[in-house]
VEXZALUM-228689 format. One record per residue: residue in three letters; x, y, z of N, C-alpha, C in turn. Coordinates in steps of 0.05 Angstrom, whole numbers, plus 5000, padded with zeros to 4 digits. Example, Ala and Ser with C-alpha at 12.3 -4.5 7.8 and 13.67 -1.06 7.14 Angstrom:
2
ala526448865156524649105156526449345156 ser525749555142527349795143525850015157 
% end
This chain:
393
unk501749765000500050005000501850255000 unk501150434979502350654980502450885000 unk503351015011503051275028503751495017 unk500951665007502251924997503252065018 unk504552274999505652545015503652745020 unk503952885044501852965060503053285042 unk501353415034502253695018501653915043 unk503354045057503454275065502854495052 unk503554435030501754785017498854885023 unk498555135027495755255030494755135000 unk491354995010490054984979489455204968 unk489855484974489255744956491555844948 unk492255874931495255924918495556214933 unk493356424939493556724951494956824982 unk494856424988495856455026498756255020 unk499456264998501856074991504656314999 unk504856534997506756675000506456985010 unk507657155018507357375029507057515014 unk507357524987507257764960504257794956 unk503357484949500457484942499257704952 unk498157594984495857734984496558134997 unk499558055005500258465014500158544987 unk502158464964501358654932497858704933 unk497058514929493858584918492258724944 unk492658644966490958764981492459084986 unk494759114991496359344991495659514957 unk495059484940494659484916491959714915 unk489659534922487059584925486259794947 unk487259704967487059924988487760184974 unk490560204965490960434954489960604935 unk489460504917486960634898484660744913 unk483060564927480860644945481860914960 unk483960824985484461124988485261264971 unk486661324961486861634942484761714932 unk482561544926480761644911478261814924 unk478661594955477261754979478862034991 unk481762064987482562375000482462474967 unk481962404950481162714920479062744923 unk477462534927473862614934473362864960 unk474862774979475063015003475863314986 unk478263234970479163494964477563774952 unk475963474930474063594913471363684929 unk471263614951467863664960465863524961 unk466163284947464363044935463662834956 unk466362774980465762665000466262815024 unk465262705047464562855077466062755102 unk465762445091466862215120469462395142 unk469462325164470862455179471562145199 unk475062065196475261865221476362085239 unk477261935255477662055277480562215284 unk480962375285483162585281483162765254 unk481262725236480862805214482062705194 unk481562745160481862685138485162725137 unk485962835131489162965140491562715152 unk489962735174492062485194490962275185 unk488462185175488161975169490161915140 unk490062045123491862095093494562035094 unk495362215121498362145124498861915131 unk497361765151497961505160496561325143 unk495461275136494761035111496561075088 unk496961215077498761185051501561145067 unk502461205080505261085101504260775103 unk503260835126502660595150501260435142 unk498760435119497860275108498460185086 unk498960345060500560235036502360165033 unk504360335040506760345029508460065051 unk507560015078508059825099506859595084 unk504459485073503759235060505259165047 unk506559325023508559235005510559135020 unk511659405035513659285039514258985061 unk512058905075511758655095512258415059 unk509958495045509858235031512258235010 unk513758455010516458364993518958225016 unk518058345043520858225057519657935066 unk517157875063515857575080517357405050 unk517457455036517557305011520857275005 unk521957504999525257545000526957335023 unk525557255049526657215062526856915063 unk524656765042524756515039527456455022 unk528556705005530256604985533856685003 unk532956825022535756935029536656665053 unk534256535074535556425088535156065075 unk533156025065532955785049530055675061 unk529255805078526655705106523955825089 unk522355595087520555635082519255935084 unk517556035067516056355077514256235094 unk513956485106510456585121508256495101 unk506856315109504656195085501156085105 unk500156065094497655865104496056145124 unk494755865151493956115167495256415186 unk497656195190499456425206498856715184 unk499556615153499256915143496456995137 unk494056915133491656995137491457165160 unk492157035179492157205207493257505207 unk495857525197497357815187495657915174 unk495757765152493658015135491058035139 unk489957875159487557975170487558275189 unk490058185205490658425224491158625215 unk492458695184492858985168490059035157 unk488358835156485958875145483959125166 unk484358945189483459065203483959335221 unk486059395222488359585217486859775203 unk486359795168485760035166482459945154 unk480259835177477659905173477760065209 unk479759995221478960135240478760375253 unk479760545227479760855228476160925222 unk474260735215471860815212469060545227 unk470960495248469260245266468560465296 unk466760445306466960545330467160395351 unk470960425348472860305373473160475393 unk474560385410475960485433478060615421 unk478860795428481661005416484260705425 unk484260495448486760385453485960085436 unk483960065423483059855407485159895384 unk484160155373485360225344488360355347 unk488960345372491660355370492960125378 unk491459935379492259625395493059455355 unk490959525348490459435321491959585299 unk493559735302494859875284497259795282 unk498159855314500959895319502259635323 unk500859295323501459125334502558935300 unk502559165287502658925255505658885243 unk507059115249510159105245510958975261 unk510959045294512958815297511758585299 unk509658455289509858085283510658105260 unk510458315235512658285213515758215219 unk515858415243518358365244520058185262 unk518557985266518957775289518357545265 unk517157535251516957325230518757355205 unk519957645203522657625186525057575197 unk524957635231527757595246527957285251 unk525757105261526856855258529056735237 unk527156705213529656535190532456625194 unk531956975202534557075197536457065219 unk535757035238536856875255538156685259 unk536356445255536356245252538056115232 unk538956315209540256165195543256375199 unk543656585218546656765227545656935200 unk543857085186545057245169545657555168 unk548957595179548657805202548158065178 unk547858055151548258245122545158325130 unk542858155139541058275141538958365162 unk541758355183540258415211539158735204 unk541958955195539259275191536959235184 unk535559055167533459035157531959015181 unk532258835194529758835220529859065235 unk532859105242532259465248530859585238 unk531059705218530159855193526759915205 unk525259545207523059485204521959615233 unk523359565250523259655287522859875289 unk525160005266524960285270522760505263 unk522160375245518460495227516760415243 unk516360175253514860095281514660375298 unk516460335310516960565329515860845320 unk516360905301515161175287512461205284 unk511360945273508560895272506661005301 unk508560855313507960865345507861165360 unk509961315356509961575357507061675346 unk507661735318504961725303501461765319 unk501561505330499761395340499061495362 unk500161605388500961665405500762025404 unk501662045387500662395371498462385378 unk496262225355494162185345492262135371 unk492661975380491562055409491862255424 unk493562415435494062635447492762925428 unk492062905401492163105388494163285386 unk496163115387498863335384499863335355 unk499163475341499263595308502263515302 unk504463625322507163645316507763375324 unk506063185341508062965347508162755325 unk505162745313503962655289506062715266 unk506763015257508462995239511262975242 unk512062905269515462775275515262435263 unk513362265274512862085268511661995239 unk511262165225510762165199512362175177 unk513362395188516362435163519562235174 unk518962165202521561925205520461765194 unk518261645196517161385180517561435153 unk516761575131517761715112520961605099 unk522861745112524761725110526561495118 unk525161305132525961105148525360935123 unk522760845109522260745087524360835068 unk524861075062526961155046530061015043 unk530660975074532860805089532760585072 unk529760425080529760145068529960095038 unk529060375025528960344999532460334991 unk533460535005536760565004537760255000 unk537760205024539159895034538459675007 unk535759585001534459424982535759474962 unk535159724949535759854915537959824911 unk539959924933542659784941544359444926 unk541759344929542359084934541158954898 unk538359014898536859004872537059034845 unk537759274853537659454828539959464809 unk543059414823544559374792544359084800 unk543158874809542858624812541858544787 unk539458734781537258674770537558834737 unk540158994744540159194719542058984697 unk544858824715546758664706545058424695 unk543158294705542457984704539758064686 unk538858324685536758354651537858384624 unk540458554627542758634610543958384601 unk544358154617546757974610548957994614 unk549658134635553058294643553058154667 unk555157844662555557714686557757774710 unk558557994699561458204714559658254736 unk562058234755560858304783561158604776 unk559758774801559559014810562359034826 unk564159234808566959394830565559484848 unk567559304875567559424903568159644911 unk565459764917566460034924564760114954 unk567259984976566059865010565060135021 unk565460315011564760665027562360755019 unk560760634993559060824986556760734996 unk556760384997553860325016552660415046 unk556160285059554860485088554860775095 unk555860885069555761215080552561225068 unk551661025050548661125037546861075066 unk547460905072545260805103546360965122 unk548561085128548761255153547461495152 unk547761515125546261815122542661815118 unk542061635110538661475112537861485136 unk540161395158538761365180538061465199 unk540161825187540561965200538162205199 unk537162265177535162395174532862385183 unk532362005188529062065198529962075234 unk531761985241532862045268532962305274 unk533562505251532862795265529662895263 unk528062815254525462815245523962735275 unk525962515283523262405305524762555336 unk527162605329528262815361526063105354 unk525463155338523463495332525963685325 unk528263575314529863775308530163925280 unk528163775258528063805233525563905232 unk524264085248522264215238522164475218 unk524964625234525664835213527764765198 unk528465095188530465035164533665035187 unk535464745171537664735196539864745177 unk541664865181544064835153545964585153 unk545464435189546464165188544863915162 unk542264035171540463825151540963935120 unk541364105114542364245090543964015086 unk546863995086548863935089548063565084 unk546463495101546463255104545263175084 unk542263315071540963165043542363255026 unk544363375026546063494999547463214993 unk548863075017550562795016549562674998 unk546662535017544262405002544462464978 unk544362794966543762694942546162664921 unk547462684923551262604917551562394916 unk551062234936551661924947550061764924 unk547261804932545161784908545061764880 unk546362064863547962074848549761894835 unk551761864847552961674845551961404850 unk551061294855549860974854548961034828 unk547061164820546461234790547161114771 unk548961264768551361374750552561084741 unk553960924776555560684764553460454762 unk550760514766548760324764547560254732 unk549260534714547360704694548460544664 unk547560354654547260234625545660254607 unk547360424588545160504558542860294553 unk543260024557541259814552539159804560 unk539159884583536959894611534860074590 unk534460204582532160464572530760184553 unk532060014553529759864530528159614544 unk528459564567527959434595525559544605 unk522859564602521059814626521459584653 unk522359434660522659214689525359424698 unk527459524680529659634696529259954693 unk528660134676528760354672526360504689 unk524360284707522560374719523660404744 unk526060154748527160304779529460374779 unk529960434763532960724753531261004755 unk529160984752527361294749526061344776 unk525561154792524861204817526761204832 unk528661084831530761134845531861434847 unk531761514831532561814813531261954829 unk528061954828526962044849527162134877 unk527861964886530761984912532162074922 unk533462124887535362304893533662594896 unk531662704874531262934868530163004906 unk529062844907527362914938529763024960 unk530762824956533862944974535263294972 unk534363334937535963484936534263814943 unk530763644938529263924950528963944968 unk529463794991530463725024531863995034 unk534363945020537764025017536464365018 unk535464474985534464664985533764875008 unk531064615014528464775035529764935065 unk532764605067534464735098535564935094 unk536864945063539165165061537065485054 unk535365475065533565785066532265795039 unk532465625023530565724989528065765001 unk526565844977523765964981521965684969 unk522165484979521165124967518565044982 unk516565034967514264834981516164644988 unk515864645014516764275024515264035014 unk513264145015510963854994512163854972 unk512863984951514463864936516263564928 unk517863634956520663524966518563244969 unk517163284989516663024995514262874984 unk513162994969510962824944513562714921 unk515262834924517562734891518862474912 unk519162454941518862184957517061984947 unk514262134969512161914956510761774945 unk510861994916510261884892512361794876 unk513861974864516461874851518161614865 unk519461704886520761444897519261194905 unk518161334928516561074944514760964922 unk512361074913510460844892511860704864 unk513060924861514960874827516460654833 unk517960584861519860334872517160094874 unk515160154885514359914894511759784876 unk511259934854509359924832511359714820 unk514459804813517059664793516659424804 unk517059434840518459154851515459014848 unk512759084853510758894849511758704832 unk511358854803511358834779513458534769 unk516258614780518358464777518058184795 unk516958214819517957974839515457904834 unk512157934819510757744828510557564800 unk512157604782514057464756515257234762 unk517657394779519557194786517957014799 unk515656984825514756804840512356714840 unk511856714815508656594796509956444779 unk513356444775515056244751514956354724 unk514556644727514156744689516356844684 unk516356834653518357014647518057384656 unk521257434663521257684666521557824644 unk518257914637517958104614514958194619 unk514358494610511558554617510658584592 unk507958744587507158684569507059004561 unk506159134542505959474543504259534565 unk502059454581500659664592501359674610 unk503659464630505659424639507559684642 unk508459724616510759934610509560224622 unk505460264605504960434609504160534640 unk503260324658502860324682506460484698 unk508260364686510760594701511460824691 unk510060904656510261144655508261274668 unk505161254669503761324693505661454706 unk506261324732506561324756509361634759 unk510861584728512261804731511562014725 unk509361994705507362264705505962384726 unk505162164745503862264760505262444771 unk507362364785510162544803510962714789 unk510962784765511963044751508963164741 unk506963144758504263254755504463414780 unk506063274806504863364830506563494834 unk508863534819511063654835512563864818 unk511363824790512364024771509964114765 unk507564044756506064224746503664314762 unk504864254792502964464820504164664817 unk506764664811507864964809505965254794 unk505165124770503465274755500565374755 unk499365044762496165044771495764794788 unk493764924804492464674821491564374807 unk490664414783490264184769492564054763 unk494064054777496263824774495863644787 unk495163714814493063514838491263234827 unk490163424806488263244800488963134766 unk492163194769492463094740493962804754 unk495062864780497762644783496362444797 unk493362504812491662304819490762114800 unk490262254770488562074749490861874737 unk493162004743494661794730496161644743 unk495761694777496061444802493661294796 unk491561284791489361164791489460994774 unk491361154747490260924724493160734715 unk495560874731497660634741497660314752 unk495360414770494760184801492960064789 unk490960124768488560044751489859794735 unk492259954714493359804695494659414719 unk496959564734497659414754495559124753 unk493159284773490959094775490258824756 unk489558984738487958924711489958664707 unk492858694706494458414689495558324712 unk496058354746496958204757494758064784 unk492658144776490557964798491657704796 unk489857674767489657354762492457214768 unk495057274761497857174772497157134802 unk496157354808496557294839495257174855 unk492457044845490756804857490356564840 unk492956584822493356314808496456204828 unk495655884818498255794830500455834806 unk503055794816504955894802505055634765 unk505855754751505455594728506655424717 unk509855434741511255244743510554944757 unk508554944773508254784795509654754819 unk512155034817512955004847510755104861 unk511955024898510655214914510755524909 unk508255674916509355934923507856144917 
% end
């Protein structure tokens, strides 16, 4: 008599890996909100959670978007770095139940220590379910990362803690370190990715020249920024912080530059995160500006962050890693391509052409909308199919 093998895999391919269900649910959420703070903008909607439309905006597109991605790219990454199975089945239902619930509870009528119970409690089991493997298997290259993750925790938490107190200023200490703390991670990652990803699309099996100064001066100076953000010392203009996003954007710069192959422009998988990356830099450099006394909307500076860098990075990395771990070829298709020129329109809607007229607002919304749309439209079905290889995953 035979004895099958008992299959551990989730029977829903969507609870099989950490990308699944944070891309798509991180995905969807986002559209929804934006669409709910332009409707506020416009007049069209009313809803009020609790601390207002404002704090609610800042913290969901942080704490709720831009944190989903990034849980379901490091739950997934970390299967491949330490060799240990991912976060899969119910354990991860449970997470992403708890981000689920997370952001309905800005419009449940909780207890103010409910919805701060439920908010603040989702990073660190992220980051207690990325620190095992990595642990567990010594990998000391990616212990910052759990930092990194602790440290946005913590900010969140600030945040939060604002938000209860009604303290306006504590709210935006904890806002803009989280901010920039994501920035950190984007640093560290892109670091790592991006001529990974620029060399191995190209066909250029040459390693990357060692160059041991430029990574940790890129993370010292990442880490340093949202650390002045959350002491309250970066509220005004400081010529130290001058000085310091000027690095940033030099350092930045340079990664560029030796990252930078004529080939890549024919790539939209690589030239989408060469352009956000870029982004990065520019944010840095209207940072630099705003300390050194120019006359700069600071929104500027940090929408050419949140849109340009932050979505433009994590629209690319969707795009790329739910390829690689559905078993497809890495290649998109045009609406693909056009979903990352979107996304750079949008950012040169909100940040170049607010300069001129307010309808840039509502130019860089329509074409966040119809980025995340495109997104949608060709990577659902990947993402509640099982992979087409028949591995796990």
């Amino acid at each position: 008599m035979l004895v099958q093998p008992i299959d551990s895999r989730p029977r829903q391919p969507v609870w099989a890996l950490g990308f699944r269900p944070f891309f798509l649910g991180g995905s969807i959420f986002a559209l929804v909100a934006l669409l709910v703070w332009a409707g506020m903008l416009a007049g069209v909607l009313h809803t009020t959670p609790p601390g207002g439309m404002l704090a609610w905006h800042r913290h969901e597109m942080l704490y709720g978007f831009a944190v989903a991605i990034i849980a379901g790219f490091l739950l997934t990454a970390v299967q491949n770095w330490s060799g240990i199975p991912g976060l899969s089945g119910r354990p991860l239902q449970g997470l992403f139940l708890l981000w689920l619930l997370g952001r309905a509870s800005w419009f449940l009528p909780l207890p103010a220590g409910v919805l701060i119970a439920l908010q603040g409690s989702f990073l660190p089991l992220v980051a207690v379910a990325l620190a095992r493997p990595i642990v567990q298997r010594r990998l000391r290259n990616n212990y910052p990362i759990v930092g990194l993750l602790l440290l946005i925790a913590s900010c969140q938490w600030l945040t939060l803690i604002g938000w209860l107190r009604q303290d306006e200023i504590l709210q935006r200490q904890g806002i803009f370190a989280g901010l920039w703390l994501v920035a950190a991670m984007m640093t560290l990652l892109g670091g790592r990715v991006i001529p990974f990803f620029t060399r191995r699309g190209l066909g250029n099996l040459a390693p990357t020249p060692a160059r041991p100064w430029l990574d940790p001066a890129c993370l010292l100076l990442s880490v340093a920024v949202p650390l002045s953000y959350a002491s309250g010392s970066a509220d005004s203009p400081q010529p130290a912080l001058a000085a310091l996003f000027a690095g940033l954007f030099l350092l930045h710069g340079v990664r560029l530059l030796l990252w930078h192959d004529r080939g890549l422009w024919r790539l939209p998988l690589l030239w989408s995160l060469h352009l956000a990356y870029a982004w990065m830099a520019l944010a840095c450099l209207g940072m630099a500006l705003w300390h050194a006394g120019v006359a700069l909307n600071l929104s500027l500076a940090i929408h050419a962050l949140t849109i340009g860098a932050m979505t433009g990075l994590i629209v690319a990395m969707m795009a790329r890693v739910s390829l690689g771990h559905t078993g497809r070829p890495l290649q998109v298709p045009p609406c693909i391509a056009w979903a990352f020129a979107l996304m750079q329109l949008a950012a040169l809607a909100r940040v170049g052409l607010t300069l001129f007229t307010p309808i840039g607002i509502d130019v860089s919304v329509l074409c966040w909308s119809a980025a995340l749309l495109l997104f949608l439209w060709h990577y659902l079905p990947m993402l509640l199919r099982p992979r087409v290889d028949g591995m796990p995953g």
